[in-house]
C-alpha positions as CSV (number, residue, x, y, z in Angstrom):
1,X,0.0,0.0,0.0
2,X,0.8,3.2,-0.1
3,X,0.4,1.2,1.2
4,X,-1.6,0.9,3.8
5,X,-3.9,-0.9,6.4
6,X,-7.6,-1.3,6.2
7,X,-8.5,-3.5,9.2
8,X,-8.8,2.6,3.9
9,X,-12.3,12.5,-1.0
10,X,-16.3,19.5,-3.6
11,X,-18.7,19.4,-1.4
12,X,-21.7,21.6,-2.9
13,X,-23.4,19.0,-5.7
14,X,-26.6,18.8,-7.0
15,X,-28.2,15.6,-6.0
16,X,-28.5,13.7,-9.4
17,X,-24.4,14.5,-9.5
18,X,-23.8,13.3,-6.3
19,X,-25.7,10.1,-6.7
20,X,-24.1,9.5,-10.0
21,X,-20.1,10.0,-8.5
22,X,-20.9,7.0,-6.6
23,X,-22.9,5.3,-8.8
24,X,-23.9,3.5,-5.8
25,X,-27.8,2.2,-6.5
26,X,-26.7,-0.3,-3.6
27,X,-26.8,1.9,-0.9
28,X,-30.1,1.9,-1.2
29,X,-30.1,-2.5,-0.7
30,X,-30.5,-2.1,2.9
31,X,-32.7,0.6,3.5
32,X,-36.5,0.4,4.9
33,X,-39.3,-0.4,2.2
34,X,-39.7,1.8,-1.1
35,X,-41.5,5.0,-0.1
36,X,-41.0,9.0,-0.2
37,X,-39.0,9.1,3.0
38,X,-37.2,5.6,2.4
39,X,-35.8,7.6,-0.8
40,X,-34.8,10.7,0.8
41,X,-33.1,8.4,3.3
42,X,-31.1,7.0,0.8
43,X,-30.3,10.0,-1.4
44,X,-29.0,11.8,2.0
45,X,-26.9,8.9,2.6
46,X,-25.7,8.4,-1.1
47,X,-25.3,12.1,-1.0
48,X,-23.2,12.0,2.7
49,X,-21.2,9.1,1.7
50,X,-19.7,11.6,-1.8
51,X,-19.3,14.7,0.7
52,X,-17.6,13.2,3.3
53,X,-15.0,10.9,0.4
54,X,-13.8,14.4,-0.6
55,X,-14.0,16.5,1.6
56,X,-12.9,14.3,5.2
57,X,-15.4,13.4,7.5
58,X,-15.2,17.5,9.6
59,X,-17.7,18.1,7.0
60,X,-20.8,19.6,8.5
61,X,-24.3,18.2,8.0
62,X,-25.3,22.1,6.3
63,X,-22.4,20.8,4.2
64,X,-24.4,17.5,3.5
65,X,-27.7,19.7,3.6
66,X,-26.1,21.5,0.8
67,X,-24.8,18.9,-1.4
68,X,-28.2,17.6,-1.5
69,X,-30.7,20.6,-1.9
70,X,-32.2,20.1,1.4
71,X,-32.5,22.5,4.4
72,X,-30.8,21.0,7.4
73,X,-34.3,20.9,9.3
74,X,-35.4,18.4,6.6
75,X,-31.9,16.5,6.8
76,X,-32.6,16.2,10.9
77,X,-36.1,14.8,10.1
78,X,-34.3,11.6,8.7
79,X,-30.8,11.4,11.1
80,X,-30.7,13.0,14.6
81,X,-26.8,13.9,14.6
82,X,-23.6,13.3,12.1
83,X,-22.6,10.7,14.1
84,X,-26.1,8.7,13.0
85,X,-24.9,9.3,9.3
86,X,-21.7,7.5,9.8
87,X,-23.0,4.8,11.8
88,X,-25.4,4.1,8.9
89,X,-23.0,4.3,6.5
90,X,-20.6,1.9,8.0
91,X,-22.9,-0.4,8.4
92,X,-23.9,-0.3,5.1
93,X,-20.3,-1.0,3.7
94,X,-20.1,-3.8,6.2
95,X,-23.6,-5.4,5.1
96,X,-22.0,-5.0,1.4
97,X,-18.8,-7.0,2.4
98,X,-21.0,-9.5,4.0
99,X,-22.7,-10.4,1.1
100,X,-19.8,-10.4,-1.0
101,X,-18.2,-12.8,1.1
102,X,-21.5,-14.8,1.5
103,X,-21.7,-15.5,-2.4
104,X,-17.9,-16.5,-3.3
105,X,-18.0,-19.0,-0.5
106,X,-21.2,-20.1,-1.8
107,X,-19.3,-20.9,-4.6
108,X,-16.4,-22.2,-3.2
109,X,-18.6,-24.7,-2.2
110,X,-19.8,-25.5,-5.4
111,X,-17.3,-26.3,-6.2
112,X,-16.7,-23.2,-8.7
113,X,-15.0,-25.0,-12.4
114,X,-13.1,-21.6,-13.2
115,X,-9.5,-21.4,-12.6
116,X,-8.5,-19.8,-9.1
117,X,-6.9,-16.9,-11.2
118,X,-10.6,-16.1,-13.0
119,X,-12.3,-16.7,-9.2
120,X,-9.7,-14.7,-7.4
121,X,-10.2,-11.7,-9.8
122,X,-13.8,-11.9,-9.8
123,X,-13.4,-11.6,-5.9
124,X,-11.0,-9.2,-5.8
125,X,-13.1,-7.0,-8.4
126,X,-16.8,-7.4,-5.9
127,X,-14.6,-6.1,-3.4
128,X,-12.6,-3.1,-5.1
129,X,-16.6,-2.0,-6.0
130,X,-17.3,-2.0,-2.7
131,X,-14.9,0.5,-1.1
132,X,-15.4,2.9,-4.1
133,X,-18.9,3.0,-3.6
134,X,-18.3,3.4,0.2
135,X,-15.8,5.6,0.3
136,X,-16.4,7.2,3.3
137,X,-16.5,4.5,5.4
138,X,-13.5,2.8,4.0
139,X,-11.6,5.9,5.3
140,X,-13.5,5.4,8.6
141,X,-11.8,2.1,8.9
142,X,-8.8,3.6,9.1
143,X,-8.7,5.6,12.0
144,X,-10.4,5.3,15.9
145,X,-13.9,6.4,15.3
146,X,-13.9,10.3,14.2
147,X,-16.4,10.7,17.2
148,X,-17.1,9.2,20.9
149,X,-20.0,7.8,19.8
150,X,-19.2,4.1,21.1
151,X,-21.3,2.3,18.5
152,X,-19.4,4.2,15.6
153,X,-16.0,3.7,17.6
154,X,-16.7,-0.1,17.3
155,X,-17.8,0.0,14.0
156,X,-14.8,1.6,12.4
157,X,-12.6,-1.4,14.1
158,X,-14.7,-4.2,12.9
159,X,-12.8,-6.7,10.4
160,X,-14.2,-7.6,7.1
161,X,-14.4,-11.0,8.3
162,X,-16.4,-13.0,5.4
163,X,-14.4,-11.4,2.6
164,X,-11.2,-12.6,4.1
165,X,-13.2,-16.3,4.9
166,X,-13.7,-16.4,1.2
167,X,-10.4,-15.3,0.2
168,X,-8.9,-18.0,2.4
169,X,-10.7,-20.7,1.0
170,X,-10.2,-19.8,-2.5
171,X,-6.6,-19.8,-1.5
172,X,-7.2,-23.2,-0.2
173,X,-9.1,-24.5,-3.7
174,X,-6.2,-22.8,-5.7
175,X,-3.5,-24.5,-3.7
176,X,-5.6,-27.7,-3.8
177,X,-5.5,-27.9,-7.3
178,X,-1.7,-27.2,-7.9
179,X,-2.4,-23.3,-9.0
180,X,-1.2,-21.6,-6.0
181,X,2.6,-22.3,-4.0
182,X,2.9,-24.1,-1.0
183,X,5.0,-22.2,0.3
184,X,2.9,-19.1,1.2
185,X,1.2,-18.5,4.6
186,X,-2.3,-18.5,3.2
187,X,-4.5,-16.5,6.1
188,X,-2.0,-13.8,5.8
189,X,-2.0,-13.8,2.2
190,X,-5.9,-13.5,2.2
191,X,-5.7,-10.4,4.2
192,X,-3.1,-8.7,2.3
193,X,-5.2,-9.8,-1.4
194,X,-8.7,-8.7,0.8
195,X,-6.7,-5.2,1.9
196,X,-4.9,-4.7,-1.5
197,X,-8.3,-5.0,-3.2
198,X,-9.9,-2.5,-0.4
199,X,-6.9,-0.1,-1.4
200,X,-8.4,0.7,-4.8
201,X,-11.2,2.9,-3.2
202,X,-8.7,5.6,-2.6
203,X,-9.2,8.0,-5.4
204,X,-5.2,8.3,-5.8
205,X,-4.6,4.7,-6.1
206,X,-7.7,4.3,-8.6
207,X,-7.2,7.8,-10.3
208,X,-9.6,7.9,-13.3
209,X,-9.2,4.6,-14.0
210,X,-12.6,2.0,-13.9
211,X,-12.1,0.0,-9.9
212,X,-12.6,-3.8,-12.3
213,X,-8.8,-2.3,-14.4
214,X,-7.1,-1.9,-11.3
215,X,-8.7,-4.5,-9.2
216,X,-7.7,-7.2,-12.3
217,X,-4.5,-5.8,-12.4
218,X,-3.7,-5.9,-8.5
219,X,-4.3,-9.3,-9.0
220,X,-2.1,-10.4,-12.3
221,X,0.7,-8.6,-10.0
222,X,0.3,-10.6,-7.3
223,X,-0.9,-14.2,-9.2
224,X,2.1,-13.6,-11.1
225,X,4.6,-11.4,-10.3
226,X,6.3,-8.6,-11.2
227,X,9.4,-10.0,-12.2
228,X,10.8,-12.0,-15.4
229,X,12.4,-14.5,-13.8
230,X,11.3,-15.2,-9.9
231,X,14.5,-13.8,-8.2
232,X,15.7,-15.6,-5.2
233,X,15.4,-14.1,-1.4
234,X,19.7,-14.6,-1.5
235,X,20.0,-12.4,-4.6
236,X,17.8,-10.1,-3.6
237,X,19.3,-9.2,-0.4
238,X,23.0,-8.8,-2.0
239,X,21.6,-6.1,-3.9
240,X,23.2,-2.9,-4.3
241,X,19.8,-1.4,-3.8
242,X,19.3,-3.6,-0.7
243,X,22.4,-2.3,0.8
244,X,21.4,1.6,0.4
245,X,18.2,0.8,1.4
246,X,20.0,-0.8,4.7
247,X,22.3,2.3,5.3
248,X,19.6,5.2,5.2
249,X,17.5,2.2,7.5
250,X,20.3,2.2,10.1
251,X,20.8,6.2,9.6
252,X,17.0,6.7,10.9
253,X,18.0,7.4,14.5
254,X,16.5,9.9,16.9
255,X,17.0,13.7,16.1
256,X,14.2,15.1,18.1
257,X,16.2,18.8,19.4
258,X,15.3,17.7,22.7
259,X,16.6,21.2,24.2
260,X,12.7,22.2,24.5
261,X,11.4,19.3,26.3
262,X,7.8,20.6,26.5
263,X,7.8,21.3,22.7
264,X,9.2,17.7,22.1
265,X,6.5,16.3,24.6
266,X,3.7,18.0,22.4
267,X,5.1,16.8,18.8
268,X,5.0,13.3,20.3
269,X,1.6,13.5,21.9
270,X,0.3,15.3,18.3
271,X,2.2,12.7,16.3
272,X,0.2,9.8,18.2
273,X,-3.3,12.2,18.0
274,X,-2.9,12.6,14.6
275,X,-2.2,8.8,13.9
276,X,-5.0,7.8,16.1
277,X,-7.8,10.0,15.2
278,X,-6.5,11.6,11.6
279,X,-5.2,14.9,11.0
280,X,-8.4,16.3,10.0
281,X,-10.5,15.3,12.9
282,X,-7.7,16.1,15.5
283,X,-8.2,19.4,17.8
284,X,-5.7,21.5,19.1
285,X,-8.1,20.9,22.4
286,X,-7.4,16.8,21.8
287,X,-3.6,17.8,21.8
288,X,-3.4,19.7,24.8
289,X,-5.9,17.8,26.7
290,X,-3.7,14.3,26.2
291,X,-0.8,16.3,26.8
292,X,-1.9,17.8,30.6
293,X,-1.8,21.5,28.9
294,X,-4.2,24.4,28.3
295,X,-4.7,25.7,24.4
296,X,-3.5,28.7,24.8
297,X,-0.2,27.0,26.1
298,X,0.4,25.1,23.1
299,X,-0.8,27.7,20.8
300,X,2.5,29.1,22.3
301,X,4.7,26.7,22.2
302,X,3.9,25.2,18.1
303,X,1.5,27.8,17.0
304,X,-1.4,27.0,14.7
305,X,-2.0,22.9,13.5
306,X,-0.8,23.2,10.8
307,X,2.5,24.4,11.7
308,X,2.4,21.4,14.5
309,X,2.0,18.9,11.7
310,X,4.6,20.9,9.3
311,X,7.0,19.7,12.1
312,X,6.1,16.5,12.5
313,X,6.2,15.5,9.1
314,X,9.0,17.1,7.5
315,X,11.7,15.2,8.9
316,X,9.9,11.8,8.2
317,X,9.5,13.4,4.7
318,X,13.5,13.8,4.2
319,X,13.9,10.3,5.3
320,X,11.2,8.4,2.8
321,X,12.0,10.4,0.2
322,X,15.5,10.8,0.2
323,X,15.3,6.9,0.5
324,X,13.3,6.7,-2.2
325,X,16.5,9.1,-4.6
326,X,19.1,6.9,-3.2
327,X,17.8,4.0,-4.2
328,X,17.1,4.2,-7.5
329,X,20.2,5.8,-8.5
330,X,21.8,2.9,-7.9
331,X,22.6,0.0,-10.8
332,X,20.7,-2.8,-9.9
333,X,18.1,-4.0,-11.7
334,X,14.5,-2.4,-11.6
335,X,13.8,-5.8,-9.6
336,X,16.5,-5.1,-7.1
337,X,15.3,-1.3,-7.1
338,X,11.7,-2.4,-6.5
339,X,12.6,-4.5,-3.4
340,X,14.9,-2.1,-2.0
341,X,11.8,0.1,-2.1
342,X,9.3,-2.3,-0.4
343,X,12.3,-2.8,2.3
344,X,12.1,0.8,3.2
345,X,8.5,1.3,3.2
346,X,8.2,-1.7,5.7
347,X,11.1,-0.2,7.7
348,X,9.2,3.2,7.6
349,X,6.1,1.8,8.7
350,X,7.6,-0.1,11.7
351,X,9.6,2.6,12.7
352,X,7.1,5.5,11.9
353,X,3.5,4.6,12.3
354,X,2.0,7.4,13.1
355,X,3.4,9.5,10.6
356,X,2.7,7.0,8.4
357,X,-1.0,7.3,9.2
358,X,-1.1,10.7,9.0
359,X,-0.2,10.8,5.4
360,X,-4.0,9.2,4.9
361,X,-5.8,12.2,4.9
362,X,-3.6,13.1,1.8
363,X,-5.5,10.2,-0.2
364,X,-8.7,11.6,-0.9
365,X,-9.6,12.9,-4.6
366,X,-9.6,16.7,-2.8
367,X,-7.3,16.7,0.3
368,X,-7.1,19.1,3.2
369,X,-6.1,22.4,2.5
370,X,-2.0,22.2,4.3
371,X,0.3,21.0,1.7
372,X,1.2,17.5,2.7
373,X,5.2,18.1,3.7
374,X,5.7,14.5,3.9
375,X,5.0,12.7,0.4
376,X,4.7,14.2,-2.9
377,X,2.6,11.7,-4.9
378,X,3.1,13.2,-7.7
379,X,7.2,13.1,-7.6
380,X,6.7,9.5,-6.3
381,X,4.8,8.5,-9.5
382,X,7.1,9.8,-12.0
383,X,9.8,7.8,-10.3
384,X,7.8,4.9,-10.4
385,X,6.6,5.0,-14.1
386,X,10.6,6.0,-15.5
387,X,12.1,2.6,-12.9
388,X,9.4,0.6,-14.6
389,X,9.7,1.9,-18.4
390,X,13.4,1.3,-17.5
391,X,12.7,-2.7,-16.3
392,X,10.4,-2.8,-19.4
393,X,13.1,-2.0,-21.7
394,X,15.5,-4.2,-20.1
395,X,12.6,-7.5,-20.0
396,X,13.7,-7.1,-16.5
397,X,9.8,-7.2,-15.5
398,X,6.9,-8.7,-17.4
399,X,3.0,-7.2,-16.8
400,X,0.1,-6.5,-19.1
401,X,-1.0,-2.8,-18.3
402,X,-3.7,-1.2,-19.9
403,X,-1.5,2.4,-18.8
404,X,1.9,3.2,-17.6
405,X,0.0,5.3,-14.6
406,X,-2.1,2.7,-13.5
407,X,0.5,0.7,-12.9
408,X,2.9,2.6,-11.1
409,X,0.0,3.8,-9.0
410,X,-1.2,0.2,-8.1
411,X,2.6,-0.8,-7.4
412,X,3.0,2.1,-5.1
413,X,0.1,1.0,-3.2
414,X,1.2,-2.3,-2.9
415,X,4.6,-1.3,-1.8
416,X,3.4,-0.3,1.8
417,X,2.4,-3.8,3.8
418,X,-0.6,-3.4,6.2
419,X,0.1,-2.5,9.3
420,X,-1.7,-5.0,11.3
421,X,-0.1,-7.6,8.8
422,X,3.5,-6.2,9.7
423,X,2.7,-6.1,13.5
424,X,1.9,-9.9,13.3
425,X,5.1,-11.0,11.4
426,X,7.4,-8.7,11.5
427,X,9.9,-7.1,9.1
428,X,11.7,-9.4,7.4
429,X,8.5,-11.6,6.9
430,X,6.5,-9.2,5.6
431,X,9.7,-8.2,3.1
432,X,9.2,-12.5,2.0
433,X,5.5,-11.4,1.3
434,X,5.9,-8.0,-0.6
435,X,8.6,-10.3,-2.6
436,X,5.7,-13.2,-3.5
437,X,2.8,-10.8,-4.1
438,X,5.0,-8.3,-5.7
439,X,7.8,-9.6,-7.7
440,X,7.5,-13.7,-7.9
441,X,3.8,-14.0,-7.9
442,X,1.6,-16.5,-5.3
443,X,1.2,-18.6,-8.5
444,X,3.3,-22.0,-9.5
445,X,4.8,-20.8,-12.5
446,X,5.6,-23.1,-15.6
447,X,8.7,-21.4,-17.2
């Protein structure tokens, strides 16, 4: 992921162009029985669901009342608070994973006839749906719950559990009929395919492209790898790449200016708000209250939030992204490159979480106002695209992409293991994983 972890952007639209961004007829699948107010339910939901995707989930239910030519009177006759929006709305996306889940192991069971490559697409594509049409939760899901509402709190932590059941056991049918390699840990792999495939509802991961393009081509990376030939886990880690990425690794030590203790004290309590709740829905109040400090005090201290997060996020900025340079002007292969890069995002992840979640916010189609100090996208995909044109040219890596910026986008994404995945097998396990779903494929191949 950018990757990320998913144990996941214009506000004023009329309501025919809201419902049509999300094309989302499903929303209304749920819902109480056809009828005037049953409708106005849904098109304030459909219409919630496309304000708070791109504009972040502070936005205001006049914001929502807006967006869907209502007065806010008319919006409290159908949901008594914001919080009741988002609770409906996550429950929604839940109820839509469910029954994805609930049909592919129906057919699991049956025994499906198609290869596990068609079934695992076809999966993988009912999913990648799912998250676009619920946006807004699927950004939920990343973060504590944006409210204390403890229903909502719960909510935004519960796993997809069914999708991941029938990931697994298509897994299981693949590797029972000699498609997929033994040597794989298949629950984990189910919840990196399930999170990869939850990925492509962030508007810079999909871009412009349709979710079933990206979704199928998630899935012919990691089916069959990146690579030309399957490198070995020896080769790979006598790299030149691997080595630079191991030097600026080991360089990543402590260099907090610990001479103000009280403002070093409030960047690492605003670090672990920020990861915690998101930028967005963190309050200089949340700071100072989890720091034992009044406002005005830490007004004084960092000023304004935005220049508290400017601080954070600068430093962890220069590390990535310098990483990022001194890797791929080295003169290994785009293979070796590609690994190398994995190998730092894992190492960034596990040493800088928070920051790490932070950067987020930064994924929606229209992201918060303060320019993201951290991670240009945009420098990060022209790197990617001239390192693969450069492996293409050298039939260093194979892949059938219908556009040079899809996949360097979708590779990106995949790049960042989830969290929860790292936290359960650590570094150099989760490096073995990027390296099968990445560059060698889960797949037995046959030449």
């Amino acid at each position: 992921m950018t990757g990320a972890d998913a144990r996941g952007r214009n506000t004023r639209r009329s309501r025919p162009a809201a419902n049509k961004a999300q094309g989302g007829k499903r929303l209304a699948a749920v819902t109480n029985p056809p009828s005037v107010d049953a409708t106005r339910r849904t098109e304030i939901l459909q219409t919630a669901n496309s304000v708070f995707a791109t504009s972040g989930l502070r936005s205001s239910l006049q914001q929502i009342a807006d967006a869907a030519g209502i007065l806010a009177g008319s919006l409290y006759h159908h949901f008594e608070s914001k919080e009741a929006i988002l609770v409906e709305l996550i429950r929604l996306y839940h109820a839509d994973l469910d029954r994805i889940g609930d049909v592919a192991l129906a057919r699991v069971d049956d025994a499906d006839p198609r290869p596990v490559a068609e079934q695992l697409t076809a999966l993988g594509r009912a999913i990648a749906r799912c998250a676009v049409e619920h946006r807004a939760a699927l950004q939920m899901s990343f973060f504590e719950g944006p409210s204390n509402d403890p229903e909502l709190r719960e909510l935004t932590t519960l796993a997809p559990s069914k999708i991941q059941a029938a990931m697994l056991q298509t897994l299981r049918a693949g590797r029972w009929s000699g498609e997929i390699r033994s040597d794989v840990d298949l629950p984990t792999l189910a919840d990196r395919l399930c999170q990869s495939m939850l990925h492509v509802g962030l508007d810079v991961i999909r871009h412009n492209a349709a979710s079933d393009d990206v979704a199928a081509l998630k899935c012919r990376i990691a089916l069959h790898g990146l690579a030309a030939t399957a490198p070995l886990d020896a080769d790979l880690d006598r790299s030149h790449a691997f080595t630079a990425a191991q030097e600026i690794i080991d360089s990543w030590v402590d260099t907090e200016d610990d001479t103000d203790l009280k403002a070093a004290h409030l960047r690492a309590v605003a670090r672990a708000e920020f990861g915690r709740r998101g930028y967005e829905m963190t309050t200089i109040r949340d700071i100072a209250s989890a720091a034992g400090l009044g406002t005005g005090t830490v007004y004084r201290i960092i000023g304004s939030k935005d220049e508290l997060l400017m601080s954070i996020m600068l430093e962890f900025g220069h590390k990535v992204g310098g990483g990022w340079a001194a890797i791929v002007r080295t003169d290994s292969t785009t293979v070796e490159k590609l690994d190398a890069l994995s190998w730092l995002n894992i190492n960034a992840l596990d040493q800088f979480p928070d920051e790490f979640r932070i950067q987020l916010a930064w994924l929606r189609q229209s992201p918060p106002d303060s320019a993201n100090p951290a991670w240009s996208f945009a420098t990060r995909i022209r790197q990617m695209k001239a390192l693969l044109s450069e492996g293409l040219r050298a039939d260093d890596i194979r892949v059938d992409s219908p556009t040079a910026d899809m996949l360097s986008r979708c590779i990106i994404g995949e790049q960042w293991i989830p969290e929860n995945i790292l936290q359960e097998i650590g570094t150099r396990n989760a490096l073995i994983l990027a390296r099968d779903t990445t560059l060698r494929g889960i797949t037995i191949r046959t030449k």
